[in-house]
C-alpha positions in Angstrom: 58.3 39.5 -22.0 55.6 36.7 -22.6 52.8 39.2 -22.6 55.0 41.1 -25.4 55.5 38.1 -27.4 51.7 37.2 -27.1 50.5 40.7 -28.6 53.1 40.0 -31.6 51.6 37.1 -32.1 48.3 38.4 -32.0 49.3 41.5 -34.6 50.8 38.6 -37.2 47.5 36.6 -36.6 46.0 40.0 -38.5 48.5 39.1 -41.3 48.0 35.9 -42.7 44.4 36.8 -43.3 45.1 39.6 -45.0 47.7 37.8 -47.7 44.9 35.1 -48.7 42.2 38.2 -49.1 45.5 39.5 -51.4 46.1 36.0 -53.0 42.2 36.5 -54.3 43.7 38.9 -56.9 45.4 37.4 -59.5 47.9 39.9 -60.0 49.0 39.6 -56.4 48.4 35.8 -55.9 51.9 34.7 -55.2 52.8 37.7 -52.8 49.4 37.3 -50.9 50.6 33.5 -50.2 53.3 34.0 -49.3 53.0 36.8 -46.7 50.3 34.3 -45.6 52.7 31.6 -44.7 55.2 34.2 -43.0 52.4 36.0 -40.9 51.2 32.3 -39.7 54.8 31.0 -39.0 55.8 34.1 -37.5 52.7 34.0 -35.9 52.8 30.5 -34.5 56.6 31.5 -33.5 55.7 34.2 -30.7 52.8 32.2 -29.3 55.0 29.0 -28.3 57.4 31.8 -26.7 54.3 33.3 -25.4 53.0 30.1 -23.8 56.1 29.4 -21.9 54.5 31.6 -19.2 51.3 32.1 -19.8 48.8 29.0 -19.9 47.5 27.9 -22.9 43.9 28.5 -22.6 44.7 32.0 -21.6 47.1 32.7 -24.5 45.0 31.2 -27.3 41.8 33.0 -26.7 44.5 36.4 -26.4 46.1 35.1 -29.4 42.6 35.1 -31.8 41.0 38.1 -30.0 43.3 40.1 -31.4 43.5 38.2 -34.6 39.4 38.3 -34.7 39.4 41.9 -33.8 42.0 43.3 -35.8 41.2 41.9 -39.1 37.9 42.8 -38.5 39.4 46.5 -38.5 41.6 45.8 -41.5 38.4 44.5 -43.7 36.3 47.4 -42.4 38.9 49.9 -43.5 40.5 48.1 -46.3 38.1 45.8 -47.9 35.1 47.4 -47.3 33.7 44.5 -45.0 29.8 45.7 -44.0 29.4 47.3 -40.5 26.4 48.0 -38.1 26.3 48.5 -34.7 26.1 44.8 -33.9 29.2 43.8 -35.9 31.2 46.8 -34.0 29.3 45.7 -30.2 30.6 42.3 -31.1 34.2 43.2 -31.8 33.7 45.6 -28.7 32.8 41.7 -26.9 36.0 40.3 -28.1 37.9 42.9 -26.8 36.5 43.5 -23.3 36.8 39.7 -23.1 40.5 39.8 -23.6 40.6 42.2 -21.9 39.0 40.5 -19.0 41.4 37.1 -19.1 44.8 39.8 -18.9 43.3 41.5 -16.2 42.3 37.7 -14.6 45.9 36.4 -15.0 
């Protein structure tokens, strides 16, 4: 169940992001602040349930791999973030390096 609670984590860690890229926008300040502060409390929430198994170091580099890589995705597809071949082998990085520290545990 740990594992489960740390990928949760991870998928609200794309969250809070997102609401201060919304909050930029006047019109949608208020809302993109607010989902802010529940993505990072919810967030924070499943990876202390998270560590209660799995060791911090291990669960913190899980925990913004998937926050690095998957708002990387959202601004790509969303925001229109740049992309090259570099910034995508980099993401490719994080991933494999998660990856690497589940398989490891």
């Amino acid at each position: 169940m740990a594992w489960f609670y740390l990928v949760l984590a991870g998928l609200f860690e794309i969250g809070w992001p997102v609401g201060l890229k919304m909050a930029q926008v006047q019109e949608s300040r208020w809302l993109g602040i607010g989902a802010a502060v529940v993505f990072m409390t919810l967030s924070g929430i499943f990876l202390w349930m998270a560590q209660r198994q799995i060791p911090i170091g291990t669960a913190y580099a899980i925990w913004t791999g998937i926050g690095a890589a998957g708002t990387f995705l959202v601004g790509v597809l969303y925001y229109g973030d740049p992309t090259s071949i570099a910034r995508y082998a980099g993401v490719a990085l994080i991933v494999a390096g998660v990856a690497t520290l589940k398989i490891a545990h």
